[in-house]
Each structure stands twice: as structure tokens, then as C-alpha cells.
mmCIF file of the N, C-alpha and C atoms, coordinates in Angstrom:
data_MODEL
# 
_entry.id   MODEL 
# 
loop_
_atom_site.group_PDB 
_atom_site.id 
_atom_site.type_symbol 
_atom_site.label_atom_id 
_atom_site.label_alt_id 
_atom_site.label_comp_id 
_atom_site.label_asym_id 
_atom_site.label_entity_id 
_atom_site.label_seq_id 
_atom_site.pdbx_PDB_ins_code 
_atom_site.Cartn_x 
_atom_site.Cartn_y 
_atom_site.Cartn_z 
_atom_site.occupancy 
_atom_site.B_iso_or_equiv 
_atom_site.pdbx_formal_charge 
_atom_site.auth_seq_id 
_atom_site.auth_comp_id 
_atom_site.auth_asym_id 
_atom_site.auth_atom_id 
_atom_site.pdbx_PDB_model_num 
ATOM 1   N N  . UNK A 1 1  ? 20.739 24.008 49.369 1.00 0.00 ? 1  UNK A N  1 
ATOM 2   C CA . UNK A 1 1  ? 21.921 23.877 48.563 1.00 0.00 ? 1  UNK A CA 1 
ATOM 3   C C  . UNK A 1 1  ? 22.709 25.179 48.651 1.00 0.00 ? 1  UNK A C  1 
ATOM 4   N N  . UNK A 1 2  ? 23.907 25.072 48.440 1.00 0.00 ? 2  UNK A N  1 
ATOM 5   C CA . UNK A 1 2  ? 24.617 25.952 48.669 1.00 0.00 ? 2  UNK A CA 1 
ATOM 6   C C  . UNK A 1 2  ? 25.918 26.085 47.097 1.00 0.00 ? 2  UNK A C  1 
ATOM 7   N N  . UNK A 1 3  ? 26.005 26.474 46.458 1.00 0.00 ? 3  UNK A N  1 
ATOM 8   C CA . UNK A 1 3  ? 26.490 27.057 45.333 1.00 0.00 ? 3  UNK A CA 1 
ATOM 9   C C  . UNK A 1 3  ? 27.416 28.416 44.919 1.00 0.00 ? 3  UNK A C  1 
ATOM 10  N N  . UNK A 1 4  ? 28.283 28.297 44.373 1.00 0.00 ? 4  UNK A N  1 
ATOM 11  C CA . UNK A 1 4  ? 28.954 29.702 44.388 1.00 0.00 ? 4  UNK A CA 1 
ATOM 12  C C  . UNK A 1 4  ? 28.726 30.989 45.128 1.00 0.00 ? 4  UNK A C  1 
ATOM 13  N N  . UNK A 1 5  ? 28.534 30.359 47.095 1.00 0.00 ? 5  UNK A N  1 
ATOM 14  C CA . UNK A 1 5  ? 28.435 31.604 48.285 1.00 0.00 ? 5  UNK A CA 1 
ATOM 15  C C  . UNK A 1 5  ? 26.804 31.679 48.040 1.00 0.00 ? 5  UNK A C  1 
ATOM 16  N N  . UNK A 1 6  ? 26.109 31.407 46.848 1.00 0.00 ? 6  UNK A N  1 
ATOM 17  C CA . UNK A 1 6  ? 24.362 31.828 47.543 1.00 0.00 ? 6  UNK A CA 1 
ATOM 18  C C  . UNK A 1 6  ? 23.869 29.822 47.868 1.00 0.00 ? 6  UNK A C  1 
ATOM 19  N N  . UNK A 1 7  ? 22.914 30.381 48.430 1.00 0.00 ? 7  UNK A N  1 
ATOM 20  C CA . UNK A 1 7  ? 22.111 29.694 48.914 1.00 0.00 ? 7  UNK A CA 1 
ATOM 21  C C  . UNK A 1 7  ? 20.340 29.471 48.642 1.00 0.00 ? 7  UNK A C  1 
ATOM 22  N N  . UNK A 1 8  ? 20.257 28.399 48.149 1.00 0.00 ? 8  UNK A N  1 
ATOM 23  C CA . UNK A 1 8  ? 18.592 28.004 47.146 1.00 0.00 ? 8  UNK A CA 1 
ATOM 24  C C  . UNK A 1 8  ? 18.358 26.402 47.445 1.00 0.00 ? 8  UNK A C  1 
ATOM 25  N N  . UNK A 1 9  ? 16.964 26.504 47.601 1.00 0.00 ? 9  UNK A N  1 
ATOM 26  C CA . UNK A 1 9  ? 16.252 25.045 47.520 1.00 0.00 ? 9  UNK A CA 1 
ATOM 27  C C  . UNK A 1 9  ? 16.820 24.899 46.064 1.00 0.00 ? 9  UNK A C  1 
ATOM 28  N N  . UNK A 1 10 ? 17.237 23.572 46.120 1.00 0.00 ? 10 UNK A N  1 
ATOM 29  C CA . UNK A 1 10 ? 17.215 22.691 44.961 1.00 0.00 ? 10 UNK A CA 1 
ATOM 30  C C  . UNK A 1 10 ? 16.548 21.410 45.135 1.00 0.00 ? 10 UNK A C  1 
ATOM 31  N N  . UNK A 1 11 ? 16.727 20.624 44.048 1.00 0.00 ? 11 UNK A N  1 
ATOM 32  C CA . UNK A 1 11 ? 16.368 19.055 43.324 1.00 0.00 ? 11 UNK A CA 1 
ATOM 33  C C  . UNK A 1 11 ? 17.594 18.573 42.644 1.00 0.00 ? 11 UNK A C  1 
ATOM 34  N N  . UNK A 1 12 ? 17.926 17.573 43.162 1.00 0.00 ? 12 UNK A N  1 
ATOM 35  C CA . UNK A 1 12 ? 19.020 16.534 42.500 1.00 0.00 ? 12 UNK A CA 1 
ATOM 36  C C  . UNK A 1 12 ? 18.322 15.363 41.470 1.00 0.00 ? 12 UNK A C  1 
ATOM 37  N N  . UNK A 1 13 ? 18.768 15.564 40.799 1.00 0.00 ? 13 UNK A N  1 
ATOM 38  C CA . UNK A 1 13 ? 17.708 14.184 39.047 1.00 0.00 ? 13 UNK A CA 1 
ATOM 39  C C  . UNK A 1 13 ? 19.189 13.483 39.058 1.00 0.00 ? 13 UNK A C  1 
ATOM 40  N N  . UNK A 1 14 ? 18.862 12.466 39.470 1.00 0.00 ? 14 UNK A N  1 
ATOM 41  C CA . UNK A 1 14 ? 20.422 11.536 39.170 1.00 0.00 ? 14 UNK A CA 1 
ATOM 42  C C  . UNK A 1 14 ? 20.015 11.350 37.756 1.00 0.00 ? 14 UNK A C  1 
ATOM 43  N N  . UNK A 1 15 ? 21.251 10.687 37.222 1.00 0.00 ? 15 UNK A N  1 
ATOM 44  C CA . UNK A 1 15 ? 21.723 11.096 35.560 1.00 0.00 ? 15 UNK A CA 1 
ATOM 45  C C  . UNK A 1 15 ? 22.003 9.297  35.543 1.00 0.00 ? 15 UNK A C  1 
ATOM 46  N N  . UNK A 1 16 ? 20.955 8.626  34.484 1.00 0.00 ? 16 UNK A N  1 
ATOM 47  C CA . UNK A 1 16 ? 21.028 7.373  34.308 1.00 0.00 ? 16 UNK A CA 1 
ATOM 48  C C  . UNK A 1 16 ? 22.290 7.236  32.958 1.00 0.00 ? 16 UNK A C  1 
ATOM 49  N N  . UNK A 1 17 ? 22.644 5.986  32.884 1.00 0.00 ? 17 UNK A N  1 
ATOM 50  C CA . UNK A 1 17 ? 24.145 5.495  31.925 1.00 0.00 ? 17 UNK A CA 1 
ATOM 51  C C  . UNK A 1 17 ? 23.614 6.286  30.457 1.00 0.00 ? 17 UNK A C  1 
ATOM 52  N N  . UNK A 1 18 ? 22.165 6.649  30.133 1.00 0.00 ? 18 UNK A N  1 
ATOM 53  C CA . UNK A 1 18 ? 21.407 6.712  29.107 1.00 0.00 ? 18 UNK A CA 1 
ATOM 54  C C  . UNK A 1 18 ? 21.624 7.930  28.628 1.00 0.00 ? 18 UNK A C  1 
ATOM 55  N N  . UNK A 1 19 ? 21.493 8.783  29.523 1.00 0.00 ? 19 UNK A N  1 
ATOM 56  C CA . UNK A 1 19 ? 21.461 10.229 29.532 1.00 0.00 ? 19 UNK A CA 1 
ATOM 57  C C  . UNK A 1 19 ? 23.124 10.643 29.053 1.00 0.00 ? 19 UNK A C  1 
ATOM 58  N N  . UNK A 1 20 ? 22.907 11.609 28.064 1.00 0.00 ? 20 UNK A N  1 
ATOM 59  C CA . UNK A 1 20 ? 24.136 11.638 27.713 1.00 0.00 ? 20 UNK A CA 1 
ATOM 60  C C  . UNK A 1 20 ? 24.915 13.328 28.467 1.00 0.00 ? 20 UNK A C  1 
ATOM 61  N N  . UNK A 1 21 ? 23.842 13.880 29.388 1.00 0.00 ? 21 UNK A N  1 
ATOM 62  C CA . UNK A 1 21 ? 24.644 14.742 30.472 1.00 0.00 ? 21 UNK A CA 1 
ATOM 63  C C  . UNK A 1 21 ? 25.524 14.171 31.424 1.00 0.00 ? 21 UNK A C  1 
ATOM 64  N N  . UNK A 1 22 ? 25.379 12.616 31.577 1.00 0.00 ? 22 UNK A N  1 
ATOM 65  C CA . UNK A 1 22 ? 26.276 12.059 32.751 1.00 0.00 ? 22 UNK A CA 1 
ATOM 66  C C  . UNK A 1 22 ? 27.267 12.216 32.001 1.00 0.00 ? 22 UNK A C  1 
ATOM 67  N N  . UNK A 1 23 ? 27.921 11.761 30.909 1.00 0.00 ? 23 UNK A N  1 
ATOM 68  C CA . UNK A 1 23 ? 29.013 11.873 30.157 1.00 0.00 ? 23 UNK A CA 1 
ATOM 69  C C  . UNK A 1 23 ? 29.807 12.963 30.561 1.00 0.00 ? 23 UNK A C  1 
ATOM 70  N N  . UNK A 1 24 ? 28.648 14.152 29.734 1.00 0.00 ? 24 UNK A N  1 
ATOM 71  C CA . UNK A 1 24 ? 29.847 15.550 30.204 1.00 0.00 ? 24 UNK A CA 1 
ATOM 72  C C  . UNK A 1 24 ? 30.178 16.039 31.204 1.00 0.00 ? 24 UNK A C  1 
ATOM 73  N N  . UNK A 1 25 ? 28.714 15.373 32.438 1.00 0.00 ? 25 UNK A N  1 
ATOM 74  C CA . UNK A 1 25 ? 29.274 15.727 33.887 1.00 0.00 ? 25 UNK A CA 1 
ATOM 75  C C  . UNK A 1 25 ? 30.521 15.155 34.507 1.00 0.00 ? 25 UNK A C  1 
ATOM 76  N N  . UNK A 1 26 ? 30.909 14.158 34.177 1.00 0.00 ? 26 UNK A N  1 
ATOM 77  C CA . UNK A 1 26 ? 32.191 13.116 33.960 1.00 0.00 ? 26 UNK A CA 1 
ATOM 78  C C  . UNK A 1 26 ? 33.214 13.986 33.562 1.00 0.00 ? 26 UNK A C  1 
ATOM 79  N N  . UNK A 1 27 ? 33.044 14.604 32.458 1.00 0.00 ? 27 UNK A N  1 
ATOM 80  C CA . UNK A 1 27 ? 34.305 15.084 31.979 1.00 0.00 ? 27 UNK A CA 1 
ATOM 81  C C  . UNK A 1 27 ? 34.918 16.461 32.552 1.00 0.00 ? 27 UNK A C  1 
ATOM 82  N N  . UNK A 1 28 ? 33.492 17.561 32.901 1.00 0.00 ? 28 UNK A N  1 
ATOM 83  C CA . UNK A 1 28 ? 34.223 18.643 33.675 1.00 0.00 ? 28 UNK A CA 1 
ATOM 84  C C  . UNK A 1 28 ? 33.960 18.121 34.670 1.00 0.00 ? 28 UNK A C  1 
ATOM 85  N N  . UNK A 1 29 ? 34.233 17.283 35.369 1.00 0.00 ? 29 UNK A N  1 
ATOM 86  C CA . UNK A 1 29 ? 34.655 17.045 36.965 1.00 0.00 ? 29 UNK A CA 1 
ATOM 87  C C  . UNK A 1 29 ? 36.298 16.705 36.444 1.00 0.00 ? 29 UNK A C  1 
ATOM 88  N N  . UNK A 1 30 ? 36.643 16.043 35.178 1.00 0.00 ? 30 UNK A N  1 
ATOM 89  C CA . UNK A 1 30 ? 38.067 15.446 35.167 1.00 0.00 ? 30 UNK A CA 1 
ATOM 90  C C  . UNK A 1 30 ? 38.866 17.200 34.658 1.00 0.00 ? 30 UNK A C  1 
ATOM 91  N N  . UNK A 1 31 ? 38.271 17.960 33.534 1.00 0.00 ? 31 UNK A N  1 
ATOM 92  C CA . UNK A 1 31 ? 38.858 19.081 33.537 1.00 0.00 ? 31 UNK A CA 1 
ATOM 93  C C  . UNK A 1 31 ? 38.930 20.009 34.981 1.00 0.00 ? 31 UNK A C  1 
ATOM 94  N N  . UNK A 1 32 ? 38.013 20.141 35.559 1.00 0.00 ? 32 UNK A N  1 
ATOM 95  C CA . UNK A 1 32 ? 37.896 20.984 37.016 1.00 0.00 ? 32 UNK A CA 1 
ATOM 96  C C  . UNK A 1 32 ? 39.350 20.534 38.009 1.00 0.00 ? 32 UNK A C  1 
ATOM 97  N N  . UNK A 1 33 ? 39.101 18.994 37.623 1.00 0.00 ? 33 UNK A N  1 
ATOM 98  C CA . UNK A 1 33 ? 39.620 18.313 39.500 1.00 0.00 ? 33 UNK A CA 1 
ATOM 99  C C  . UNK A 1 33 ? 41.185 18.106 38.725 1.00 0.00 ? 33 UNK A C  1 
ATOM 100 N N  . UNK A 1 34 ? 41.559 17.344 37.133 1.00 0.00 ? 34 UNK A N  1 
ATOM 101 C CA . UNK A 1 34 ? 42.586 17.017 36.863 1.00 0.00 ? 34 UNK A CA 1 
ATOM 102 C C  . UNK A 1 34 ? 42.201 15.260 37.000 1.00 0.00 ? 34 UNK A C  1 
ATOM 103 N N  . UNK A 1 35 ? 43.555 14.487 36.615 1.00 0.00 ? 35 UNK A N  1 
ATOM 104 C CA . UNK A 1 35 ? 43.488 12.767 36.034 1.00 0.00 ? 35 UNK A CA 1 
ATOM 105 C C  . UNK A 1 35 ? 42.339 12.568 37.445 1.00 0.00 ? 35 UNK A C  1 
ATOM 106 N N  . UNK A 1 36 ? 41.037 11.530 37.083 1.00 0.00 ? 36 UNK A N  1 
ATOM 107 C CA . UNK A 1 36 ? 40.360 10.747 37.651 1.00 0.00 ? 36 UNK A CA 1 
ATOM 108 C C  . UNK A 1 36 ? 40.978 10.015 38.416 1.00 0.00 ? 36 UNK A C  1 
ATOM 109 N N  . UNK A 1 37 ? 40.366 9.526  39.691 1.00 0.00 ? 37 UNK A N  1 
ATOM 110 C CA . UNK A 1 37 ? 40.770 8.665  40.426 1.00 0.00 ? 37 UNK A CA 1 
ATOM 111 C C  . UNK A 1 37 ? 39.613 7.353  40.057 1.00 0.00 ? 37 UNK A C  1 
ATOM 112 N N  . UNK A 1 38 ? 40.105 5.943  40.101 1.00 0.00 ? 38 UNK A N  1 
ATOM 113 C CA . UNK A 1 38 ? 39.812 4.929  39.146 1.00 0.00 ? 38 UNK A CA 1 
ATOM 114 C C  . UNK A 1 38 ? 38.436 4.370  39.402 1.00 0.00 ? 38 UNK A C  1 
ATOM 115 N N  . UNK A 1 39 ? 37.573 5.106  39.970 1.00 0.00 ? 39 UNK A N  1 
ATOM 116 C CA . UNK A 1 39 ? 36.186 5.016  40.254 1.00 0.00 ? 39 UNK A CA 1 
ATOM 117 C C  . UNK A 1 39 ? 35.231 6.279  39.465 1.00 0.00 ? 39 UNK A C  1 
ATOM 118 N N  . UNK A 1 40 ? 35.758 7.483  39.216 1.00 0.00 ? 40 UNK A N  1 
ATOM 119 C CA . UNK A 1 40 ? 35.008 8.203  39.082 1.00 0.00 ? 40 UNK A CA 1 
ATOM 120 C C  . UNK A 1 40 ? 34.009 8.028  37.622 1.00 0.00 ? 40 UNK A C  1 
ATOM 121 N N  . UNK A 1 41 ? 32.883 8.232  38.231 1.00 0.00 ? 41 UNK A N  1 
ATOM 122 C CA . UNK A 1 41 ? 31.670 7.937  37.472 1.00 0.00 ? 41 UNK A CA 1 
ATOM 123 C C  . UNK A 1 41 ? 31.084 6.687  37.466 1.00 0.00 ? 41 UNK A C  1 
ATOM 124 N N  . UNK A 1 42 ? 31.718 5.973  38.487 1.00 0.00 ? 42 UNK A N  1 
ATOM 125 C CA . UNK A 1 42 ? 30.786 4.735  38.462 1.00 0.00 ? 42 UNK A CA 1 
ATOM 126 C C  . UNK A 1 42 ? 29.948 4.448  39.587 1.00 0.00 ? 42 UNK A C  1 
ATOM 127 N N  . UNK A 1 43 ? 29.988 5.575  40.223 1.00 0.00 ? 43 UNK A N  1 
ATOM 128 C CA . UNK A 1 43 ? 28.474 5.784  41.476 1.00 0.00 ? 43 UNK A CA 1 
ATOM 129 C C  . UNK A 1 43 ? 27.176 6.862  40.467 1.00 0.00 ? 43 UNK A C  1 
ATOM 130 N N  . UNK A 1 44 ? 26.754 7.389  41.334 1.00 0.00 ? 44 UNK A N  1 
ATOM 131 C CA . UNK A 1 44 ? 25.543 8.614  40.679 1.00 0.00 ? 44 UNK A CA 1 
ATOM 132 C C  . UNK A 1 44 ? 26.352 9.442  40.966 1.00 0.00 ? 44 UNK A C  1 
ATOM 133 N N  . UNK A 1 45 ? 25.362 9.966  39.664 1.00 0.00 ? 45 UNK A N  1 
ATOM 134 C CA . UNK A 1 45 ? 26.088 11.404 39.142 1.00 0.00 ? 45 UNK A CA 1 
ATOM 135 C C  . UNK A 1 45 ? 24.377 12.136 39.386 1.00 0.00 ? 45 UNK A C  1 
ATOM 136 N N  . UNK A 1 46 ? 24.669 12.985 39.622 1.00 0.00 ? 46 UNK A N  1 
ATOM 137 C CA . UNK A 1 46 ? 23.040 14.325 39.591 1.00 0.00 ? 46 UNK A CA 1 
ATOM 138 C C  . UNK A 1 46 ? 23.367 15.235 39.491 1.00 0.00 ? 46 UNK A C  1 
ATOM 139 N N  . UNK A 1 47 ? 22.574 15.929 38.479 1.00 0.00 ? 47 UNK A N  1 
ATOM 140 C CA . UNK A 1 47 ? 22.295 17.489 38.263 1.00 0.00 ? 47 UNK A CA 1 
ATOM 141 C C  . UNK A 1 47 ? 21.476 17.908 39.185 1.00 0.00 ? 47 UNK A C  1 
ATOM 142 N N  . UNK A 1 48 ? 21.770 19.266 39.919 1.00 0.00 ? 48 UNK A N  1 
ATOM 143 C CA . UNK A 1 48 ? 21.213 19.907 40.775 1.00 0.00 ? 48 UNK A CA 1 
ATOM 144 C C  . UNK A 1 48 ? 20.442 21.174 39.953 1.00 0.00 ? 48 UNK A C  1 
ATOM 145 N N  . UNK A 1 49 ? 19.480 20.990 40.767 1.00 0.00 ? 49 UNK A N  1 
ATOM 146 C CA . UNK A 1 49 ? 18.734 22.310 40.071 1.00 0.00 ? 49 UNK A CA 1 
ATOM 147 C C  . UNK A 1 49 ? 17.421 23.044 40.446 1.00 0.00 ? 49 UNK A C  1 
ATOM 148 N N  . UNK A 1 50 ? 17.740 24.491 40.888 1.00 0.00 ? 50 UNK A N  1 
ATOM 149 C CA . UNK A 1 50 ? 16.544 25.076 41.390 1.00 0.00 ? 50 UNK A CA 1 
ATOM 150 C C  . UNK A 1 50 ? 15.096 24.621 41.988 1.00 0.00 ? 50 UNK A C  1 
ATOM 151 N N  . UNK A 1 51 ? 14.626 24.324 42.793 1.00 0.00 ? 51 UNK A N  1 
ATOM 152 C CA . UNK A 1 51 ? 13.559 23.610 42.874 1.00 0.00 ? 51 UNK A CA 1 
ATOM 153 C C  . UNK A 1 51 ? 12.299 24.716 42.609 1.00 0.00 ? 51 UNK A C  1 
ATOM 154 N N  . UNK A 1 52 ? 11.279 24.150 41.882 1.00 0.00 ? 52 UNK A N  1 
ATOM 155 C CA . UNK A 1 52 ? 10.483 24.656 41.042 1.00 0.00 ? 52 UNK A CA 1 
ATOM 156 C C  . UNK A 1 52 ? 10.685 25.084 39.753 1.00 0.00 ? 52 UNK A C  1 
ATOM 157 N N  . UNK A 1 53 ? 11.494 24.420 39.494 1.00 0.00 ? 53 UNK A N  1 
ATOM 158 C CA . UNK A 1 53 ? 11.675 25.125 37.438 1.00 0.00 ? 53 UNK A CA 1 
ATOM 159 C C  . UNK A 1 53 ? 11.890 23.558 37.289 1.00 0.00 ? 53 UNK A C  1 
ATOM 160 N N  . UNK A 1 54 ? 11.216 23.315 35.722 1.00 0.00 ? 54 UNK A N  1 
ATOM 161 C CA . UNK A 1 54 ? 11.491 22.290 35.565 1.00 0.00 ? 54 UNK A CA 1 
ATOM 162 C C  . UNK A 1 54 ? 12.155 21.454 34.197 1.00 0.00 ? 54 UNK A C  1 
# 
């Protein structure tokens, strides 16, 4: 994975409808990117994260 210029093994945990991090991952992608295009969030969403921490 590659992240703000460094570079680390990660793990992607897709984020089920349940989980209420998909939500906010939803929302700073719409603050980051600006208005959604009329799909977003209805594929997987995953948190990436360090591999070995858990």
C-alpha cells in the first residue's frame, strides 16, 4: 500500500451496511472529492490498515 508518499503492508476489512464507519467513510470521500456521483457507496467500501495491528 502506498499512502501519503510512504509505503506499508496493509489489510483492507470491507465495511458491511451495519458498520457505522461505512457511513462516515461515505461522507469524507463527499467532503474530500465534492457532490457524489450517483453510485457512490453502493459498491465496497474498506478500511485499510497496517497489517499486523489489529
Amino acid at each position: 500500500m502506498v499512502a501519503g508518499g510512504r509505503s506499508f503492508k496493509g489489510v483492507a476489512e470491507v465495511l458491511d451496511d451495519r458498520d457505522p464507519r461505512r457511513g462516515r467513510a461515505v461522507r469524507e470521500l463527499i467532503l474530500r472529492y465534492g457532490t457524489p456521483s450517483e453510485g457512490l457507496g453502493s459498491g465496497p467500501i474498506f478500511v485499510i490498515r497496517p497489517a499486523g495491528r489489529g
